[in-house]
N, CA and C of each residue as an Amber inpcrd file, in Angstrom:
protein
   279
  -9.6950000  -0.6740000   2.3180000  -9.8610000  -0.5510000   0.8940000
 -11.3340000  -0.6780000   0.5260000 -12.1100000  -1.7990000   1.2570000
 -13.8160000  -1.8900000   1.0390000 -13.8700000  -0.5780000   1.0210000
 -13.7140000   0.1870000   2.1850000 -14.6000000   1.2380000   2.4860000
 -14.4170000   2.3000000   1.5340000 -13.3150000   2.1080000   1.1870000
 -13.1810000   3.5020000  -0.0440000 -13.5700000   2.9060000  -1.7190000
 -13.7630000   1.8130000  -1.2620000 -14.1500000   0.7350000  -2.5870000
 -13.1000000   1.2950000  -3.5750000 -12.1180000   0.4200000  -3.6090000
 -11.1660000   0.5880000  -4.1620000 -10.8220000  -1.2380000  -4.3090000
 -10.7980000  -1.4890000  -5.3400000 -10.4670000  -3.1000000  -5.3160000
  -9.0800000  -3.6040000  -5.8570000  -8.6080000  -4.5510000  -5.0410000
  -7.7930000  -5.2310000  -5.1610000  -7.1280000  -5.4700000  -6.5240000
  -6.0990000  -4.6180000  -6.9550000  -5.8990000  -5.1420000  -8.3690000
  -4.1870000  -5.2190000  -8.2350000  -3.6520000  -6.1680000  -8.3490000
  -1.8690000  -6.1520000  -8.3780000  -1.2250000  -5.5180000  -9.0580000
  -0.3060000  -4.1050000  -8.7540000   0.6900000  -3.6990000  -9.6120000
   1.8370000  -4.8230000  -9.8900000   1.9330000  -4.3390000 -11.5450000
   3.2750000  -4.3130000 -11.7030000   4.3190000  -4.4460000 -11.3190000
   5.5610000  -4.2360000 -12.3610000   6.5490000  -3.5530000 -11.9190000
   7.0920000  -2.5290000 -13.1660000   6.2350000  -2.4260000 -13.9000000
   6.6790000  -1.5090000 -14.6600000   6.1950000   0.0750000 -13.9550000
   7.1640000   1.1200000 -15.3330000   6.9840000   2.4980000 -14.9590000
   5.7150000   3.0010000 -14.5200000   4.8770000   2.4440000 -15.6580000
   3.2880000   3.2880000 -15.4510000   2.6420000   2.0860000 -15.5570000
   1.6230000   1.8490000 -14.1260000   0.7740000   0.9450000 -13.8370000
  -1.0680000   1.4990000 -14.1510000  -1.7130000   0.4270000 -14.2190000
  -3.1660000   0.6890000 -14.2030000  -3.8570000   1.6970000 -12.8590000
  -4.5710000   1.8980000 -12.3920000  -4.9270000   2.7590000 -11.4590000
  -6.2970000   1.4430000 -11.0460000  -6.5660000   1.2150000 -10.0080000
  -7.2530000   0.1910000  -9.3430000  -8.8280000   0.5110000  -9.3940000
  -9.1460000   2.2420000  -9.5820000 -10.1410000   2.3580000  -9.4460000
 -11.0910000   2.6490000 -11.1680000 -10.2110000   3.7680000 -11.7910000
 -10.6520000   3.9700000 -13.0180000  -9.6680000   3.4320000 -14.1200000
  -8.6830000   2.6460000 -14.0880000  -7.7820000   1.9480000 -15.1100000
  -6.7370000   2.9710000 -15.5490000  -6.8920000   4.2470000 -15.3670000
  -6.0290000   5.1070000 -15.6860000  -4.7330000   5.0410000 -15.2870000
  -4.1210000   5.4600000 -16.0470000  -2.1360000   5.6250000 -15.9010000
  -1.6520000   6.1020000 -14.1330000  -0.9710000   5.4970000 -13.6170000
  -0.4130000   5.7200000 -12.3350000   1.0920000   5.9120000 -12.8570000
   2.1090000   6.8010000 -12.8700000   3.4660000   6.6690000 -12.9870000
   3.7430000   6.8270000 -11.7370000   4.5950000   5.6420000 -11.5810000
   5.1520000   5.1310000 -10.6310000   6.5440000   5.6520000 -10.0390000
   6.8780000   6.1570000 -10.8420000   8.0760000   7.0370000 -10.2120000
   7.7420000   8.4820000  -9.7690000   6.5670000   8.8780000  -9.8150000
   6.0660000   9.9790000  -8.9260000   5.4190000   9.7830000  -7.3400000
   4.5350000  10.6250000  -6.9440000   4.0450000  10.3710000  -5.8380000
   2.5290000   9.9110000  -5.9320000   2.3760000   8.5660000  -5.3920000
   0.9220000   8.2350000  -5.6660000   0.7440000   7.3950000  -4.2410000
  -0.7460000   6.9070000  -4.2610000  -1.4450000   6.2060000  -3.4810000
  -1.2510000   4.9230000  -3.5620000  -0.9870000   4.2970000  -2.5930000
  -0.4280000   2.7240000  -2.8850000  -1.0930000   2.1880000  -1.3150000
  -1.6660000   1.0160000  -1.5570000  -2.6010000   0.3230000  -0.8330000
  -0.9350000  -1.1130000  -0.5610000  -0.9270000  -1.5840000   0.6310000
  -0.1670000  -2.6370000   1.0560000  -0.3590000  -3.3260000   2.0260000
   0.5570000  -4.5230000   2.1580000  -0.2920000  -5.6440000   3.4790000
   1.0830000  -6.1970000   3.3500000   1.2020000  -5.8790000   5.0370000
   2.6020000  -6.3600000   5.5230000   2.3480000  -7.0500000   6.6570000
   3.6260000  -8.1580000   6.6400000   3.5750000  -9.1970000   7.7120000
   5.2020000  -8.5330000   8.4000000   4.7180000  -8.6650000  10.0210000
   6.0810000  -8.4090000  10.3800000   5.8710000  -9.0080000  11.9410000
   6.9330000  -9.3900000  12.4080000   7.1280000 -10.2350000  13.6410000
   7.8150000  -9.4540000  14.2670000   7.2000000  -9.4310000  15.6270000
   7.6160000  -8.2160000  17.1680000   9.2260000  -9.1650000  17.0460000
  10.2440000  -8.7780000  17.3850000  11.4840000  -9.3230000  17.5530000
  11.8460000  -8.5510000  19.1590000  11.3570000  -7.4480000  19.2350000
  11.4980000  -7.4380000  20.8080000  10.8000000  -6.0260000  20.6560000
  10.6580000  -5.4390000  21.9250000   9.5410000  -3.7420000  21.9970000
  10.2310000  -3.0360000  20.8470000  11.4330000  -2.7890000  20.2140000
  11.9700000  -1.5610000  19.5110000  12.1610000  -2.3020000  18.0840000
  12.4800000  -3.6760000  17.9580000  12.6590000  -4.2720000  16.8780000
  11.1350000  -5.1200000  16.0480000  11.4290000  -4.9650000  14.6480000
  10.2730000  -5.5350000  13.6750000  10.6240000  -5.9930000  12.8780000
  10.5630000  -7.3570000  12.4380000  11.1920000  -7.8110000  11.1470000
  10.2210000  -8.0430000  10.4200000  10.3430000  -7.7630000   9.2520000
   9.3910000  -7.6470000   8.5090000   9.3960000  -8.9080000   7.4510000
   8.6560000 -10.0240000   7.1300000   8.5360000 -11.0790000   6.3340000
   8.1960000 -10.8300000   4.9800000   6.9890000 -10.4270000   4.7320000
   6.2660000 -10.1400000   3.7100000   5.5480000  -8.3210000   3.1390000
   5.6020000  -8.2440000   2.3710000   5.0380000  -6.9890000   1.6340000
   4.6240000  -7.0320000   0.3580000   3.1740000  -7.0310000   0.6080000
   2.3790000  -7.2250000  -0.6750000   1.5890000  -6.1000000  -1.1730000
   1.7160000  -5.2120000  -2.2320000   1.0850000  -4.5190000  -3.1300000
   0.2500000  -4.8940000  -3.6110000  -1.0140000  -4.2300000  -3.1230000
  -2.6220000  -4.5850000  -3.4530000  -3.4580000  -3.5330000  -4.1560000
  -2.9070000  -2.6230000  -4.4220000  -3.3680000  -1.8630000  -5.1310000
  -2.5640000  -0.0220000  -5.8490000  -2.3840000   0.5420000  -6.7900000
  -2.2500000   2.2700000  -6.7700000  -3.0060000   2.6410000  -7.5850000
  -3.4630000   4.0460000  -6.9820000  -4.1350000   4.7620000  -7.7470000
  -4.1290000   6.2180000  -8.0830000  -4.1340000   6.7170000  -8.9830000
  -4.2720000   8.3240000 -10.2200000  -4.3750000   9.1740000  -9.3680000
  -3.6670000  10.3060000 -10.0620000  -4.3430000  11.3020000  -9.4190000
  -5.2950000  11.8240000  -9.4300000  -5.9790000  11.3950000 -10.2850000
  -7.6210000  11.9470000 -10.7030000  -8.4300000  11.0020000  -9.0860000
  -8.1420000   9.7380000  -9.1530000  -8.7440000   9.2120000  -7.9800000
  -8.5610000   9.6870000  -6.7550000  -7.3320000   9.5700000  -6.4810000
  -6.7840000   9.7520000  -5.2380000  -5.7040000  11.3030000  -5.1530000
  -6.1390000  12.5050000  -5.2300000  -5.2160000  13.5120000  -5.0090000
  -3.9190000  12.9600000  -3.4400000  -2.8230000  13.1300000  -3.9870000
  -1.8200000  12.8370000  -3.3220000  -1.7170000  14.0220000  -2.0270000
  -2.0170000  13.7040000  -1.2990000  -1.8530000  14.6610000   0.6150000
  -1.1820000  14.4400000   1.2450000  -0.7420000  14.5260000   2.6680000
   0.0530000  14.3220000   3.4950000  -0.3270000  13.0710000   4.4760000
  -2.0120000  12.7890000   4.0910000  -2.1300000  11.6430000   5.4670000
  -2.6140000  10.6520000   5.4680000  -2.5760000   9.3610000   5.8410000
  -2.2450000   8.2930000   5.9250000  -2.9570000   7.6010000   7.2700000
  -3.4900000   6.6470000   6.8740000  -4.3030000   5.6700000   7.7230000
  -3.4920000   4.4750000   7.8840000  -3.5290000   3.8670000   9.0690000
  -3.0890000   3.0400000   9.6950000  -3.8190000   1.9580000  10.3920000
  -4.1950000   0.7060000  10.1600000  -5.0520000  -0.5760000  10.9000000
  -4.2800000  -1.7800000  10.7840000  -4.0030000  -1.6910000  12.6540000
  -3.3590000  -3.1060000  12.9580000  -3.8160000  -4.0450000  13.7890000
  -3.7340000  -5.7650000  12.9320000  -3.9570000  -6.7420000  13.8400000
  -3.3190000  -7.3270000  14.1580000  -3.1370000  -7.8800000  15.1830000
  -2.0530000  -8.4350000  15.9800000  -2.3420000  -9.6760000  16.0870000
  -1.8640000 -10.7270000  16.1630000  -1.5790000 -12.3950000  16.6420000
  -0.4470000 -12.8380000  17.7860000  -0.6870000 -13.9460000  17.9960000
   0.3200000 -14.4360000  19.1560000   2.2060000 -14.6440000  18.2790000
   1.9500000 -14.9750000  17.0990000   3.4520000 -14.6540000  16.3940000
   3.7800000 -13.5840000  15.5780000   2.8290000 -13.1790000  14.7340000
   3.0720000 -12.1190000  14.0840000   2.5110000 -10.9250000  14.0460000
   2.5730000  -9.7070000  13.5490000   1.6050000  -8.6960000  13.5470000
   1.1340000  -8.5370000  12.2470000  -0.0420000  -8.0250000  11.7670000
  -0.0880000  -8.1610000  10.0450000  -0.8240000  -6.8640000   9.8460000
  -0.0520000  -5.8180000   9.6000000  -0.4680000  -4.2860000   9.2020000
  -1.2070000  -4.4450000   7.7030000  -2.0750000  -3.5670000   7.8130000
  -2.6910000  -3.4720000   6.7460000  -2.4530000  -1.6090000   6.7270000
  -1.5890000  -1.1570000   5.8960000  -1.0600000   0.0920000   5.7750000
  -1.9860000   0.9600000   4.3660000  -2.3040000   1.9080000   4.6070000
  -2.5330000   2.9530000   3.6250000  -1.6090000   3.9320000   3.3820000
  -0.9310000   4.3130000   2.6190000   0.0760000   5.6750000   2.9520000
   0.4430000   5.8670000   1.3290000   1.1380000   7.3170000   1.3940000
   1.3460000   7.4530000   0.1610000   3.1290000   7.1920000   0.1720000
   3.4000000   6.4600000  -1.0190000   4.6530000   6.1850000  -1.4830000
   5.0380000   6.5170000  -2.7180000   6.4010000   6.6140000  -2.7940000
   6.6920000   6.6790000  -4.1180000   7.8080000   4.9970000  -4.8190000
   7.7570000   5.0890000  -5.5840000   8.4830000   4.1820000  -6.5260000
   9.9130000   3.7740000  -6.1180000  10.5510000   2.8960000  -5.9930000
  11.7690000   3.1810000  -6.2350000  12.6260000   1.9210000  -7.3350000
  11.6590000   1.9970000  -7.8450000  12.0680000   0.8590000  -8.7870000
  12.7030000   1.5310000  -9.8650000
């Protein structure tokens, strides 16, 4: 997120959220950019349970045109793994 300087701002849970970078309208029941940080524990090679999922940021389409691809950076620990995911999602609230 530094690198694209995009800062940390917590959605909602309403329909249409702020946008992290220029404050602008994100509707959330479309397809947008959503920044997240997940905790999940190896349960064995094929299994992942996942603890935590925290929403750290979405943003507009003016910011972020919605594409097909998606960045991925993982660190690993001796109990858990803690993904720090970029990808585009949609709503399902």
């Amino acid at each position: 997120m530094a690198a694209e300087k995009v800062p940390t701002q917590w959605p909602g849970i309403g329909p249409v959220e702020a946008c992290a970078k220029c404050g602008g309208p994100v509707d959330m029941t479309c397809f947008h950019r959503t920044y997240l940080e997940s905790c999940s524990k190896h349960e064995s090679d094929f299994v992942l349970n996942t603890l935590s999922v925290e929403y750290l940021a979405v943003l507009c389409q003016h910011c972020h045109p919605v594409d097909s691809s998606a960045s991925l950076e993982v660190e690993e620990t001796s109990e858990a793994t803690f993904t720090h995911e970029i990808g585009v999602v949609t709503s399902s609230r």
